[in-house]
C-alpha positions as CSV (number, residue, x, y, z in Angstrom):
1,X,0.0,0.0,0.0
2,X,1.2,3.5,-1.0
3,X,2.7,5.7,2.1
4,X,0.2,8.5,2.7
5,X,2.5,10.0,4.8
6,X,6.1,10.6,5.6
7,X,8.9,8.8,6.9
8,X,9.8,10.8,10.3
9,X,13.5,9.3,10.2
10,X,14.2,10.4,7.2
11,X,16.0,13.8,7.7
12,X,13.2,15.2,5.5
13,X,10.5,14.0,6.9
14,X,11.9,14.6,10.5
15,X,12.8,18.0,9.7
16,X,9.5,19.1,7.9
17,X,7.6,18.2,10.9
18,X,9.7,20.0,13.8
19,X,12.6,22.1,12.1
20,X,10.6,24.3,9.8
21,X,9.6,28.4,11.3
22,X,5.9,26.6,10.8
23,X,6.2,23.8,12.9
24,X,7.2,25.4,15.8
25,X,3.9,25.2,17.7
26,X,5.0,21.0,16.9
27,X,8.2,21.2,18.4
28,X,7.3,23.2,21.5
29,X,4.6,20.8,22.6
30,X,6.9,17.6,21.7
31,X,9.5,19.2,24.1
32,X,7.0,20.4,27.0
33,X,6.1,16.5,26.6
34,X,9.2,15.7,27.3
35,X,10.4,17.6,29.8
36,X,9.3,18.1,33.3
37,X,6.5,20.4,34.1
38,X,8.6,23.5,35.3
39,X,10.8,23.4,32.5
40,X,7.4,24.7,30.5
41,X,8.6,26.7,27.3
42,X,6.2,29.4,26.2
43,X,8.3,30.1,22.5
44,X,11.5,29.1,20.9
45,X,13.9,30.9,18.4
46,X,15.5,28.3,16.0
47,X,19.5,28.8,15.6
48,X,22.0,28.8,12.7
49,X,22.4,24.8,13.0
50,X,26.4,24.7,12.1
51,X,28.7,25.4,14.7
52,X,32.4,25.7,13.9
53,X,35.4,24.9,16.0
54,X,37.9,27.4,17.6
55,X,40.2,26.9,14.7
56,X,39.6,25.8,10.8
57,X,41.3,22.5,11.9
58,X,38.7,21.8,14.4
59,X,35.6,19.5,14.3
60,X,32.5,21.4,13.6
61,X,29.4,20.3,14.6
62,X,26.0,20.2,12.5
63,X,23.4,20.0,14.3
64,X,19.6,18.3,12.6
65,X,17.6,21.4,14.7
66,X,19.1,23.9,17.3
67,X,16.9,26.3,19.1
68,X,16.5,28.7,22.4
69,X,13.6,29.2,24.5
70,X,12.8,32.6,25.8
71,X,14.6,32.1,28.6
72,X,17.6,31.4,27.1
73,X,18.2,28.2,27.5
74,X,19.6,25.8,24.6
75,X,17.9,22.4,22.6
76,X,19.5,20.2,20.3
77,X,17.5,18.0,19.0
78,X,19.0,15.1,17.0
79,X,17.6,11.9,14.9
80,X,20.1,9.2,15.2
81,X,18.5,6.6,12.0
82,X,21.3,3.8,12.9
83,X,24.4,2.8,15.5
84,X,27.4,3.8,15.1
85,X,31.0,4.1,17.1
86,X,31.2,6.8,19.7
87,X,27.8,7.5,19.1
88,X,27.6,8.8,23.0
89,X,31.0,10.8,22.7
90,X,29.7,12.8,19.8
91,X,26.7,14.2,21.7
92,X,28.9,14.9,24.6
93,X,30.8,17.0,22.2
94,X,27.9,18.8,20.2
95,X,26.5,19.7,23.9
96,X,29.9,21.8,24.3
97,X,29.1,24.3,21.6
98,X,26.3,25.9,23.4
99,X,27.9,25.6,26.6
100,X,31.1,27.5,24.9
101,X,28.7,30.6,22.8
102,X,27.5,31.4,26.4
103,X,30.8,32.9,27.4
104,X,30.8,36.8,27.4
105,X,33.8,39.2,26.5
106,X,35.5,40.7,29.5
107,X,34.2,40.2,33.5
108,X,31.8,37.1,33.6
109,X,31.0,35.0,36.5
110,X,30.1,32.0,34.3
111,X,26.5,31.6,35.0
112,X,25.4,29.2,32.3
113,X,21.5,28.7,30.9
114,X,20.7,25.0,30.5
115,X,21.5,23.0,27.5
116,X,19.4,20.1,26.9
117,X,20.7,17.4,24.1
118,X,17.4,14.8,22.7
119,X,18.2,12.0,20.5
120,X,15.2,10.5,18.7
121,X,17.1,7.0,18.3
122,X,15.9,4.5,15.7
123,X,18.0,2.1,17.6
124,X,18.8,0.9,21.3
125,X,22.1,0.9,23.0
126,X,23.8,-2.4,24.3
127,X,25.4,-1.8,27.1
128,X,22.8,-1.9,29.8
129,X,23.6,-3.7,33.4
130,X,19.6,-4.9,33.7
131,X,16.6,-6.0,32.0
132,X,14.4,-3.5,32.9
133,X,16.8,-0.6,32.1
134,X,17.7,-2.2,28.4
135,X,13.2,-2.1,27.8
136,X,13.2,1.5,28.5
137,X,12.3,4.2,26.0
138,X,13.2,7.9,27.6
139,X,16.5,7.6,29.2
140,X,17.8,10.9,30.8
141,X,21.6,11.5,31.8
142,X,22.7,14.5,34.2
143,X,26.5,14.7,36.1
144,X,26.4,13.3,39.4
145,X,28.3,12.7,41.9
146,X,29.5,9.1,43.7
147,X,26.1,9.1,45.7
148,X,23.9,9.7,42.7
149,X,23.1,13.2,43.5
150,X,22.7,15.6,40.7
151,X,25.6,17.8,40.4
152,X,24.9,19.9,37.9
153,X,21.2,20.2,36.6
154,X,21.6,22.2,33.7
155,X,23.3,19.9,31.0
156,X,20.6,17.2,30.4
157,X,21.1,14.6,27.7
158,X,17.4,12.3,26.7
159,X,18.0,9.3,24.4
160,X,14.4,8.3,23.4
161,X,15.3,4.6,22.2
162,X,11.9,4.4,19.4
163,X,12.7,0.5,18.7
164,X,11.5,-0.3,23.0
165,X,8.0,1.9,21.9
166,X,5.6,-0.9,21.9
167,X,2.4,1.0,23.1
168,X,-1.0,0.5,21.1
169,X,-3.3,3.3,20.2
170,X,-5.5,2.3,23.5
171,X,-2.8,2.1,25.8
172,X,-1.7,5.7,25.5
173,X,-2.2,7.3,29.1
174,X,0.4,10.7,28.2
175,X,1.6,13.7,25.6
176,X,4.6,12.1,25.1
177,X,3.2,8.9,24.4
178,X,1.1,10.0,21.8
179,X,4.2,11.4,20.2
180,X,6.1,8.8,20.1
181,X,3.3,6.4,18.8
182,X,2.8,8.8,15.9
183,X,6.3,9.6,15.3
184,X,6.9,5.5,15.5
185,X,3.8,4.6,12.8
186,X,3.0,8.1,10.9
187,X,4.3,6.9,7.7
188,X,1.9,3.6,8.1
189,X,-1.1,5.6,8.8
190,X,-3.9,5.5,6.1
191,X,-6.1,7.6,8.5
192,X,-5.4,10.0,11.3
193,X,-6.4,7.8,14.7
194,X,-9.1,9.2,17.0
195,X,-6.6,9.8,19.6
196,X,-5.0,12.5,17.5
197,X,-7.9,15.2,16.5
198,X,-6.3,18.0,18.8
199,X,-5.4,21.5,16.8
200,X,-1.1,20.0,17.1
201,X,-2.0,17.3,15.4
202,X,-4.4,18.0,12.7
203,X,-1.3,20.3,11.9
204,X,1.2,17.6,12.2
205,X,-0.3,15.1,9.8
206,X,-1.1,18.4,7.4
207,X,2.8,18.9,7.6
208,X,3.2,15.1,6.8
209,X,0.6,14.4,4.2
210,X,2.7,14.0,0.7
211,X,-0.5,14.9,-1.3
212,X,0.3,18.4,-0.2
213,X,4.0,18.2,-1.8
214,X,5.0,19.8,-5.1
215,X,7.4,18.0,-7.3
216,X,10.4,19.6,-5.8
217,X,9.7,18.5,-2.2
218,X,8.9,14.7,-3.6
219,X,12.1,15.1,-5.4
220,X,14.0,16.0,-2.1
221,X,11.5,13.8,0.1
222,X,12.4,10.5,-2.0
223,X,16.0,11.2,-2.2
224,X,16.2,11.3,1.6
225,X,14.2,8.3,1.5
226,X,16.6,6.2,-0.6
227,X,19.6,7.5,2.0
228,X,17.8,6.5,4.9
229,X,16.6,3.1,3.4
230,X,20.5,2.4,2.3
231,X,21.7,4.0,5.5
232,X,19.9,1.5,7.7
233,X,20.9,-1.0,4.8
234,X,24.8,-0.6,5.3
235,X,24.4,-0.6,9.1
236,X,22.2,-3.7,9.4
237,X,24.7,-5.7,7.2
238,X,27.4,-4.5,9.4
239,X,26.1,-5.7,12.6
240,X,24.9,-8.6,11.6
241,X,28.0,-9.7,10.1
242,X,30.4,-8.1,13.2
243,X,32.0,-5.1,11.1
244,X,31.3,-2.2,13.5
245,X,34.5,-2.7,15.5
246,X,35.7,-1.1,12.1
247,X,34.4,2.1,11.2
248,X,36.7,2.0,7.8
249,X,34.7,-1.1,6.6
250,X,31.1,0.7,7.0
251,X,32.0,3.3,5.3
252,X,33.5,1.4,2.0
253,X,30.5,0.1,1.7
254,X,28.5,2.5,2.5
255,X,30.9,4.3,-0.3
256,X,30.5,1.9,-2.9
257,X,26.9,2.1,-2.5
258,X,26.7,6.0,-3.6
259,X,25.9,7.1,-0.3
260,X,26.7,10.8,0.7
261,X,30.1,12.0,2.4
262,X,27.8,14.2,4.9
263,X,26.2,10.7,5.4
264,X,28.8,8.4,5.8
265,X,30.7,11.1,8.4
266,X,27.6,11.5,10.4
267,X,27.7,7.0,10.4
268,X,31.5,6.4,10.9
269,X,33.1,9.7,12.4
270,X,35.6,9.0,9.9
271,X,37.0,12.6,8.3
272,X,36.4,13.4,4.8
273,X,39.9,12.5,3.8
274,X,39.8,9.3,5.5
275,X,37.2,8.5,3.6
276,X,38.1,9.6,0.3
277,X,41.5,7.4,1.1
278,X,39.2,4.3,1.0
């Protein structure tokens, strides 16, 4: 049956529905669902999504949607389609960018506004001690100390792990369930569920509906398609045959099958260079 809607992994789809000036409204209540009650945001400002490092030889950072609430504090907000090595490292590092544009010229006492990191995972980590932790969707990480106390509240990273979202329509009880259900099944709806006639969502699934494209957004809707279909491709071949201890070997293939260098960085964490050496 033909999709009547979009793929929200694909970075099209994913940014058409929270990254665009329109869908803010969207992205505001997604992140109030998220987060706890007195972290309520009333507006956000979206941000140049590029960050560069000190020097031209440092790592910049691109970012899928970067924004500011009107109290200043900072949201990244990342979709991570498939695994890859030192996938945690690399959000530790992006998180330093709006940490570092705080700083002011001349006296400063340092007083930071929160940065919050989100990745929208279409995967789940492996490295959990227990059974119940490995089942869970919403993960959130703070600093603590050696007692478990937070020591720092205001750097907060949430992994939302979709593959452990098992929930049926009936069975949603919160905002950020429905959310996740329809971020999880949107592209296999045929008809907008009951549980989803609210004002957001009537303009979510207007946002998502490809009847409403023109040619050029099927064109670029498609094309981020094929990526994401070859991306998960590449990365399901690697696991299964025990490649990922070698980023060089995902990204040859992922190389040979015409996949883009953006791409293939964003997988691997190889450098261009290293990349164009294979």
């Amino acid at each position: 049956m033909k999709a009547k809607y979009i793929n929200p992994f694909t970075d099209f789809g994913f940014k058409k529905i929270f990254g665009e000036e329109a869908s803010k409204p969207l992205l505001i209540d997604f992140l109030n669902a998220l987060l706890p009650h007195q972290n309520h945001i009333v507006d956000l400002q979206f941000k140049n999504t590029e960050h560069l490092g000190q020097t031209d030889a440092d790592r910049k950072a691109i970012y899928d949607i970067y924004c500011e609430n009107d109290k200043g504090e900072k949201f990244i907000v990342e979709l991570q389609k498939a695994k890859q090595n030192y996938f945690k490292e690399r959000t530790i590092y992006y998180s330093t960018f709006p940490i570092r544009e705080q700083a002011e010229k001349g006296e400063w006492n340092y007083q930071l506004k929160a940065v919050y990191c989100i990745g929208i995972l279409d995967f789940t980590f492996d490295d959990y001690d227990n059974e119940s932790e490995k089942n869970e969707v919403v993960h959130t990480i703070q600093l603590k100390n050696q007692s478990g106390k937070v020591f720092y509240d205001r750097l907060t990273y949430l992994y939302l792990e979709m593959p452990n979202f098992n929930l049926r329509e009936e069975d949603l009880t919160t905002r950020l369930d429905q959310w996740l259900y329809f971020i999880k099944h949107l592209e296999d709806f045929q008809t907008i569920p009951t549980i989803f006639k609210d004002e957001i969502f009537s303009q979510a699934f207007e946002k998502a509906e490809l009847a409403k494209y023109g040619q050029a957004e099927l064109m670029s809707y498609e094309n981020s398609l094929k990526i994401y279909r070859d991306l998960k491709g590449v990365i399901d071949t690697a696991f299964n045959e025990g490649k990922m201890e070698r980023n060089k070997e995902v990204a040859r293939s992922a190389k040979q099958m015409g996949l883009p260098i953006e791409a293939i960085i964003q997988l691997t964490g190889l450098s261009a260079g290293e990349i164009e050496l294979l």
